[in-house]
C-alpha positions as CSV (number, residue, x, y, z in Angstrom):
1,X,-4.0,22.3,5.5
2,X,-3.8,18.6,4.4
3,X,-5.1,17.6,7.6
4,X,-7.8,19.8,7.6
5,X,-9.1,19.0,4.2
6,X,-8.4,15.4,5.3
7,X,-10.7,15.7,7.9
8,X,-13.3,17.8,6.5
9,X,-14.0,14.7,3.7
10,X,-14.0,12.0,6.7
11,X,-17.0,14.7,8.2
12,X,-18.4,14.3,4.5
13,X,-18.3,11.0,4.8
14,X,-19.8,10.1,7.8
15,X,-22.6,12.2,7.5
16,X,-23.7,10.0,4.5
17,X,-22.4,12.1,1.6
18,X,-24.0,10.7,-1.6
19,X,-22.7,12.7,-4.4
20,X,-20.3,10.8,-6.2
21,X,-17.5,11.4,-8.7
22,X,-18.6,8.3,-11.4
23,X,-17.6,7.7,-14.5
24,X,-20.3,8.3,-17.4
25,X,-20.7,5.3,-19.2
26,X,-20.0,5.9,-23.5
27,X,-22.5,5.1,-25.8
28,X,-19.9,2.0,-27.0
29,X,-20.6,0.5,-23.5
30,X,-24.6,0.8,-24.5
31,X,-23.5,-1.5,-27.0
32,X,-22.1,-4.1,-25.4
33,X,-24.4,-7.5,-24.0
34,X,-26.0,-7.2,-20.9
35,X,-24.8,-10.2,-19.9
36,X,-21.2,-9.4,-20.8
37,X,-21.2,-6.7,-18.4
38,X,-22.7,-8.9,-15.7
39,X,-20.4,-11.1,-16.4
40,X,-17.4,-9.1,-16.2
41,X,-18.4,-8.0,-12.7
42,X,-18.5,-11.4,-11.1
43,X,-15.3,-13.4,-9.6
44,X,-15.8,-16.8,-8.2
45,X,-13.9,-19.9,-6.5
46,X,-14.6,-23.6,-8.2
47,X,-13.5,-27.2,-7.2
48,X,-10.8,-28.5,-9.6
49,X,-7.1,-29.5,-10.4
50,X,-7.8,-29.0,-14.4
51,X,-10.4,-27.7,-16.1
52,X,-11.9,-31.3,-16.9
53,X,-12.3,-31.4,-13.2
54,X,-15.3,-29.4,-13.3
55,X,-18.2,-28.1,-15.6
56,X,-19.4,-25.4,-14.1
57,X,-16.4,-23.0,-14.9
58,X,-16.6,-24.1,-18.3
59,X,-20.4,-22.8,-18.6
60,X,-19.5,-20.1,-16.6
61,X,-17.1,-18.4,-18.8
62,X,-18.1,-19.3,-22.2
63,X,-21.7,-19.0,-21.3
64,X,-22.1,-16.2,-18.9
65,X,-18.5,-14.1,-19.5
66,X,-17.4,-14.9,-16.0
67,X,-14.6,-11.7,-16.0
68,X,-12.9,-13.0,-12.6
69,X,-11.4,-16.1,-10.9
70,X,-9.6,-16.8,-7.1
71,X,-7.7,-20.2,-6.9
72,X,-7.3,-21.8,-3.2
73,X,-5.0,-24.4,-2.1
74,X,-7.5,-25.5,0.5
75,X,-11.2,-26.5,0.5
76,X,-12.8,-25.3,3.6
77,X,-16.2,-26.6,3.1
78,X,-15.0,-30.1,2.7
79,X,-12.2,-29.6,5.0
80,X,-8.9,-31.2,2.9
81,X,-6.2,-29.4,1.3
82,X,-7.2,-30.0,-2.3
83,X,-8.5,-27.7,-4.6
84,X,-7.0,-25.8,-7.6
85,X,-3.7,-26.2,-6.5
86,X,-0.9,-28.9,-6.7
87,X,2.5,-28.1,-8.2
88,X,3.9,-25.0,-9.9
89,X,3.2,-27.1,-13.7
90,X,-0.4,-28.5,-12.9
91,X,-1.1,-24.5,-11.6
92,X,0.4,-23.4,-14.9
93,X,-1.7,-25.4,-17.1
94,X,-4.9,-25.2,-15.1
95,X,-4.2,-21.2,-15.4
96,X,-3.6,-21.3,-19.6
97,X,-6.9,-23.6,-19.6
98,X,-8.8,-21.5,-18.1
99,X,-7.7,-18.0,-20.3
100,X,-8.5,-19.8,-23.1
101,X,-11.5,-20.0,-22.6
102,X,-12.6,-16.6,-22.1
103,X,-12.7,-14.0,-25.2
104,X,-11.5,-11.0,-22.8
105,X,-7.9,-11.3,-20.2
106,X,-9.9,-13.2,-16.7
107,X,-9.0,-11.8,-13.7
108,X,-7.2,-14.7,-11.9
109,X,-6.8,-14.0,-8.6
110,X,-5.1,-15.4,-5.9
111,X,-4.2,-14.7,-1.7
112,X,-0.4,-14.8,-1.6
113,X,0.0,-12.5,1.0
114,X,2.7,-14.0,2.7
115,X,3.4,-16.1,6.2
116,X,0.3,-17.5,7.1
117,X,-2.3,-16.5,4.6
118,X,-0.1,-18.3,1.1
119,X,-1.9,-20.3,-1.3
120,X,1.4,-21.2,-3.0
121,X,3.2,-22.6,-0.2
122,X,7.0,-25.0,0.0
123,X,4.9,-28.1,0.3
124,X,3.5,-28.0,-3.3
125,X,6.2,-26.7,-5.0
126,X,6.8,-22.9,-3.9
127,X,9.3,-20.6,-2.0
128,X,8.6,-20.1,1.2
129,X,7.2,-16.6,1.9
130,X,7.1,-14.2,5.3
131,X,4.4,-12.5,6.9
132,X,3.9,-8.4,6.4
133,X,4.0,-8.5,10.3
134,X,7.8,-9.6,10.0
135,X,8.4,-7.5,7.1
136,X,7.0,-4.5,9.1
137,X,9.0,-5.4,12.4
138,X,12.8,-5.6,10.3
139,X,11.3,-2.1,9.1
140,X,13.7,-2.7,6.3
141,X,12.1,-1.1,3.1
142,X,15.4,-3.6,1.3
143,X,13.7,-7.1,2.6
144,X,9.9,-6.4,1.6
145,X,11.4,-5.5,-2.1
146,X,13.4,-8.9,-2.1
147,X,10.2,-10.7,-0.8
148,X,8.0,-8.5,-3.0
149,X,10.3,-10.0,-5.7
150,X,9.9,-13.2,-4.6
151,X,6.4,-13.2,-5.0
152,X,6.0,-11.4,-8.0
153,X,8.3,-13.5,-10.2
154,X,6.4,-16.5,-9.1
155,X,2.9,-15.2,-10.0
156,X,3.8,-14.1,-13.2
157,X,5.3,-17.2,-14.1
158,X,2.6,-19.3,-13.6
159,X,-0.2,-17.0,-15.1
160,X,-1.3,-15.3,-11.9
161,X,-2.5,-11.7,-13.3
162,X,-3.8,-10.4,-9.6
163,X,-2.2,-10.8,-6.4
164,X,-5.4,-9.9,-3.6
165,X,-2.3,-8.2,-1.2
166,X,-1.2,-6.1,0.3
167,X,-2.9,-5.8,3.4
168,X,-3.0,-2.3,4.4
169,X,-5.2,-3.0,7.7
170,X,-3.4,-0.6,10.7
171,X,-2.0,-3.6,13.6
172,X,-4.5,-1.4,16.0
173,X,-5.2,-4.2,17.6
174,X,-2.3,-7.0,17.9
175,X,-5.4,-9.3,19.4
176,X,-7.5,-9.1,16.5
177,X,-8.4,-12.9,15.1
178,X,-8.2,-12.2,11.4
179,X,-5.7,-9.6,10.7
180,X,-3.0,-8.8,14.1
181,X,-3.5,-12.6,15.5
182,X,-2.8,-13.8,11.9
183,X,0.3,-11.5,11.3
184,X,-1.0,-9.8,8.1
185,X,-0.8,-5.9,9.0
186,X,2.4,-5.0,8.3
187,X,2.7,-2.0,11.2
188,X,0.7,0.1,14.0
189,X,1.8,3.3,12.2
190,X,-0.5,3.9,9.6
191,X,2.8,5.8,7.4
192,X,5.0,2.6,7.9
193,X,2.1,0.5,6.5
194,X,1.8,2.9,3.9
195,X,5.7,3.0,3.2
196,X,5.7,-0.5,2.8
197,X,2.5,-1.4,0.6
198,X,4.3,0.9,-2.0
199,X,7.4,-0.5,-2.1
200,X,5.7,-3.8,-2.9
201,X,3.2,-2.7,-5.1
202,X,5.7,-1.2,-7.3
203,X,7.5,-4.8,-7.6
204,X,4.7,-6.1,-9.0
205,X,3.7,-3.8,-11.2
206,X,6.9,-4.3,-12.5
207,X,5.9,-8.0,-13.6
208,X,2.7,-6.9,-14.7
209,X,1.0,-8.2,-11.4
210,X,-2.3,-6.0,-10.3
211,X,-2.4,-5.2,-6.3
212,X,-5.6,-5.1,-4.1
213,X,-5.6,-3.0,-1.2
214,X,-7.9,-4.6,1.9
215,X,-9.6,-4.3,3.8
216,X,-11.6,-1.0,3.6
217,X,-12.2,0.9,5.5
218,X,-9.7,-0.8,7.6
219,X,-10.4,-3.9,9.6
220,X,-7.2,-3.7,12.2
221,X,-9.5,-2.6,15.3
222,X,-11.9,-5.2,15.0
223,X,-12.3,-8.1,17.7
224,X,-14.0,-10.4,15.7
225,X,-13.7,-12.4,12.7
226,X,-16.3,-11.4,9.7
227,X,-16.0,-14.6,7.9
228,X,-17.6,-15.9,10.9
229,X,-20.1,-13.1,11.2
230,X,-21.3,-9.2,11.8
231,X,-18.2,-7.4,13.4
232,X,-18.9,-4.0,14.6
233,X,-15.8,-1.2,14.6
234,X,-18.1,1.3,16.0
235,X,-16.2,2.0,19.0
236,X,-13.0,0.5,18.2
237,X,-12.2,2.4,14.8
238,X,-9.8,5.0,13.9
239,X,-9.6,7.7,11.2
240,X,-6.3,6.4,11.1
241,X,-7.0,3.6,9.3
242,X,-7.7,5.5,6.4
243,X,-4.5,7.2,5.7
244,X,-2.9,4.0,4.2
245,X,-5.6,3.7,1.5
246,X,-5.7,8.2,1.0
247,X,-1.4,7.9,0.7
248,X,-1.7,5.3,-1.9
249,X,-4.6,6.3,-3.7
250,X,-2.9,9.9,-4.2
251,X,0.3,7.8,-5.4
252,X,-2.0,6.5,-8.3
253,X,-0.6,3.2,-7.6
254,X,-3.7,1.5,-6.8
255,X,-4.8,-1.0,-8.5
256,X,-8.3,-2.8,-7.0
257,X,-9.5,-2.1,-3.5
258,X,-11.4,-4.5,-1.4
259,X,-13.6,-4.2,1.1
260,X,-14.9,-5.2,4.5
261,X,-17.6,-6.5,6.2
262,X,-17.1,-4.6,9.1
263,X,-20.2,-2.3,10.6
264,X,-19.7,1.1,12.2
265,X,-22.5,2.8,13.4
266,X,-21.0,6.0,13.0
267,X,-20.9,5.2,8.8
268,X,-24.1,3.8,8.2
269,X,-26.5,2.5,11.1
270,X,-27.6,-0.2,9.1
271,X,-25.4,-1.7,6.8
272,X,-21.8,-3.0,6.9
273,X,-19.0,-1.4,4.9
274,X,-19.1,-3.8,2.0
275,X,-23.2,-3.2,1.3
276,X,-23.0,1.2,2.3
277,X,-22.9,3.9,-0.4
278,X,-22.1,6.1,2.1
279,X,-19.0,4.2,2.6
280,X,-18.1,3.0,-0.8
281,X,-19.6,5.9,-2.7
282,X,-19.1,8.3,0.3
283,X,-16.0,7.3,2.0
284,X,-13.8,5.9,-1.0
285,X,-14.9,7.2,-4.3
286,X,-16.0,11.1,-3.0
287,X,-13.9,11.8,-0.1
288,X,-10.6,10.2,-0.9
289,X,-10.9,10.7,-4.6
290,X,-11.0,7.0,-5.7
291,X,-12.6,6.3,-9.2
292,X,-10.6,2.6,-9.7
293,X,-11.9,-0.8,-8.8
294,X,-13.5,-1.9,-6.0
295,X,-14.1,-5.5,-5.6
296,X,-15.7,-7.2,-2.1
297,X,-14.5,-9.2,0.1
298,X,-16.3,-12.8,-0.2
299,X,-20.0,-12.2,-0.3
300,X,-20.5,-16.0,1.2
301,X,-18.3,-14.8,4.4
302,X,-20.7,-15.1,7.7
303,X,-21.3,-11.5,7.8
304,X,-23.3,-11.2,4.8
305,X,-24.3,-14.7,4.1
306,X,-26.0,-15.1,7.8
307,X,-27.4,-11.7,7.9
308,X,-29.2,-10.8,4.2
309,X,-30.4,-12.8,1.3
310,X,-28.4,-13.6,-1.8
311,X,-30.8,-10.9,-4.1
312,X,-30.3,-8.3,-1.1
313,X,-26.5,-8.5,-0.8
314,X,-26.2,-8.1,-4.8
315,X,-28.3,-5.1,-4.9
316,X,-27.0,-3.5,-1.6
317,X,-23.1,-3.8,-2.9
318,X,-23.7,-2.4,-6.6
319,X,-25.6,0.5,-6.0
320,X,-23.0,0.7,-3.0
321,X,-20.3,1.5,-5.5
322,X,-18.9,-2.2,-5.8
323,X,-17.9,-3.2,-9.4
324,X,-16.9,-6.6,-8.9
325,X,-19.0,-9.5,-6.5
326,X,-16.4,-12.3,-5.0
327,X,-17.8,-15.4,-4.2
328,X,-15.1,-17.5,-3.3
329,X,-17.3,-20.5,-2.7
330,X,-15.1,-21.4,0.0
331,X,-17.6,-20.7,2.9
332,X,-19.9,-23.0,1.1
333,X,-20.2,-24.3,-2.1
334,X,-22.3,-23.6,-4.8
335,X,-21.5,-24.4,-8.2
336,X,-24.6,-22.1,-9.4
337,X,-23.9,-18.9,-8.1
338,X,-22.8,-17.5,-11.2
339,X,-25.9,-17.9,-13.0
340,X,-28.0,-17.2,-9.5
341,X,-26.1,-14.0,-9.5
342,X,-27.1,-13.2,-13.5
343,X,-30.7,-13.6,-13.0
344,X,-30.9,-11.9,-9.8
345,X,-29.5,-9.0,-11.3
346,X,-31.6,-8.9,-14.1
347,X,-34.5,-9.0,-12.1
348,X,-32.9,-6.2,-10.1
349,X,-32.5,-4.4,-13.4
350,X,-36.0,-5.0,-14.4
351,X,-37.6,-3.9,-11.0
352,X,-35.9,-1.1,-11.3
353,X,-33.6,-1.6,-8.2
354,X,-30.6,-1.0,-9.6
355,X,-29.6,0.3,-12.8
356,X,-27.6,-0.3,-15.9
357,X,-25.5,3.2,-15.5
358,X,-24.4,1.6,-12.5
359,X,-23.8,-1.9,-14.2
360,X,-22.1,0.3,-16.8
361,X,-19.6,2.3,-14.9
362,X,-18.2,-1.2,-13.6
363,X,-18.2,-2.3,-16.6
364,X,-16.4,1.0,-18.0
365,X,-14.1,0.0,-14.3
366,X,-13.1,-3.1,-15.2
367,X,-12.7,-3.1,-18.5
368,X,-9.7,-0.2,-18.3
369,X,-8.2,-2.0,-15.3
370,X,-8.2,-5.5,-17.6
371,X,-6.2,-2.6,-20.6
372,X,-3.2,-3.2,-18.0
373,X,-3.0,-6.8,-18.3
């Protein structure tokens, strides 16, 4: 009967279902300033060991309420390994810096996934760390809790509030370029990936970390890397893929999920995961019941940046169902997203293109995910 019912919301789903269960925004949110809200919605990637490194951040917290931040140890545009991170006591500082500056808990955010995607890694400081592939192949529920561990004792010391992990991608394809070639799914069985993204999430939840599930709706088929640009799942996806995200979502462990820019025909015919209300709204919030967080993947990756403009991308993912915008200016740099990302939605406000009961259920989101920090 599970399977059925299971099956009949994926049939929901792809045929564009709309309806959605949202949250009604309270006439305390009415209250709050617009730009607040924006604000709160946002999460961005900036240049800079200390905060006297840089003065965008500064302006973009104090100014615009940035809610949201994602440290790197690596600077892709300029190609070095220097960017927010250098040792465990110069992250530390950088991290209290930063917090108090902000009147509300900032997300900070970081990849410590493990193996081969670590921002924290031996040679500035850190333990060494293992990929979920590894984890997966030992099978041994026992070693991702002692890595989980690991991991979790080291965010929290330094500050880190959000880990963007685990990876809940299904190893459908080993030959895949950004998930299987990279060692980041933890299994080909969608209930071993499953078994094991609880076990960690737990552990870090147990030292106040928040999880992110990624990439929905599953990017382990795909033959293509999306930072690079458009990959289309159409004939390579699975239902399967979903069954990680409807186990842990009925767990109510989840956190924050975070989405792909993957295209399946069979979703939406013309835009990718991260920009589709049938997918987002659809898919996640309708079919498997999910009324928490949803944050995109990097809105500069080479799927979305090559493909739409800046204004089109914001308005696609919040009416979407997206309540936070990453941009983890690590593509490319631009120190003015933030307030190119304010004004565009206030124009988008004002032209009636999107509108502020979406900005507020976001807002409403985000500000009862932030009540766990």
């Amino acid at each position: 009967m599970k399977q059925l019912i299971f099956l009949l919301s994926l049939f929901l789903a792809f045929a564009g279902n709309e309806c959605s269960q949202q949250d009604t925004p309270d006439s305390n949110t009415r209250e709050v300033p617009l730009d607040k809200k924006i604000g709160e919605m946002l999460n961005i990637g900036f240049r800079g060991m200390a905060v006297a490194d840089t003065n965008h951040i500064v302006r973009d917290i104090t100014k615009f309420h940035l809610g949201g931040i994602t440290l790197f140890d690596y600077d892709v545009p300029l190609g070095k390994a220097e960017r927010n991170i250098k040792s465990p006591e110069q992250l530390k500082t950088l991290i209290n810096d930063l917090q108090s500056l902000s009147e509300t808990p900032l997300i900070i955010a970081i990849d410590q996934e493990g193996g081969r995607v670590a921002r924290l890694k031996p040679n500035h400081g850190f333990p060494a760390s293992v990929s979920a592939q590894y984890l997966g192949q030992l099978n041994n529920l026992d070693s991702t809790l002692y890595y989980a561990r690991q991991t979790a004792e080291t965010l929290s010391d330094l500050g880190i509030n959000t880990n963007l992990a685990p990876v809940v991608d299904v190893n459908t394809n080993p030959d895949n370029p950004v998930i299987g070639g990279l060692e980041r799914s933890y299994s080909s069985d969608p209930q071993e990936v499953a078994n094991h993204a609880k076990a960690y999430i737990k552990v870090l939840h147990d030292h106040g970390i928040l999880t992110t599930l990624k990439h929905f709706p599953g990017h382990g088929s795909s033959e293509k890397d999306s930072h690079l640009g458009v990959v289309d799942v159409t004939e390579t996806w699975s239902a399967d893929e979903l069954i990680p995200y409807q186990k842990l979502i009925d767990s109510e462990l989840v956190d924050i999920i975070m989405t792909a820019h993957i295209f399946n025909a069979r979703w939406d015919s013309t835009y990718p995961a991260t920009l589709s209300k049938p997918v987002i709204t659809g898919m996640l919030r309708d079919s498997l019941s999910y009324n928490g967080v949803v944050i995109s993947d990097d809105l500069m990756m080479g799927a979305i940046r090559k493909e739409y403009g800046l204004k089109t991308a914001i308005r696609q993912a919040i009416n979407a169902g997206i309540d936070i915008l990453s941009f983890a200016n690590n593509s490319v740099y631009d120190p003015e997203i933030v307030p190119k990302a304010n004004r565009l939605i206030h124009e988008l406000l004002k032209e009636g293109k999107i509108s502020e009961d979406r900005i507020d259920q976001s807002y409403n989101r985000i500000m009862k995910l932030k009540e766990k920090l």
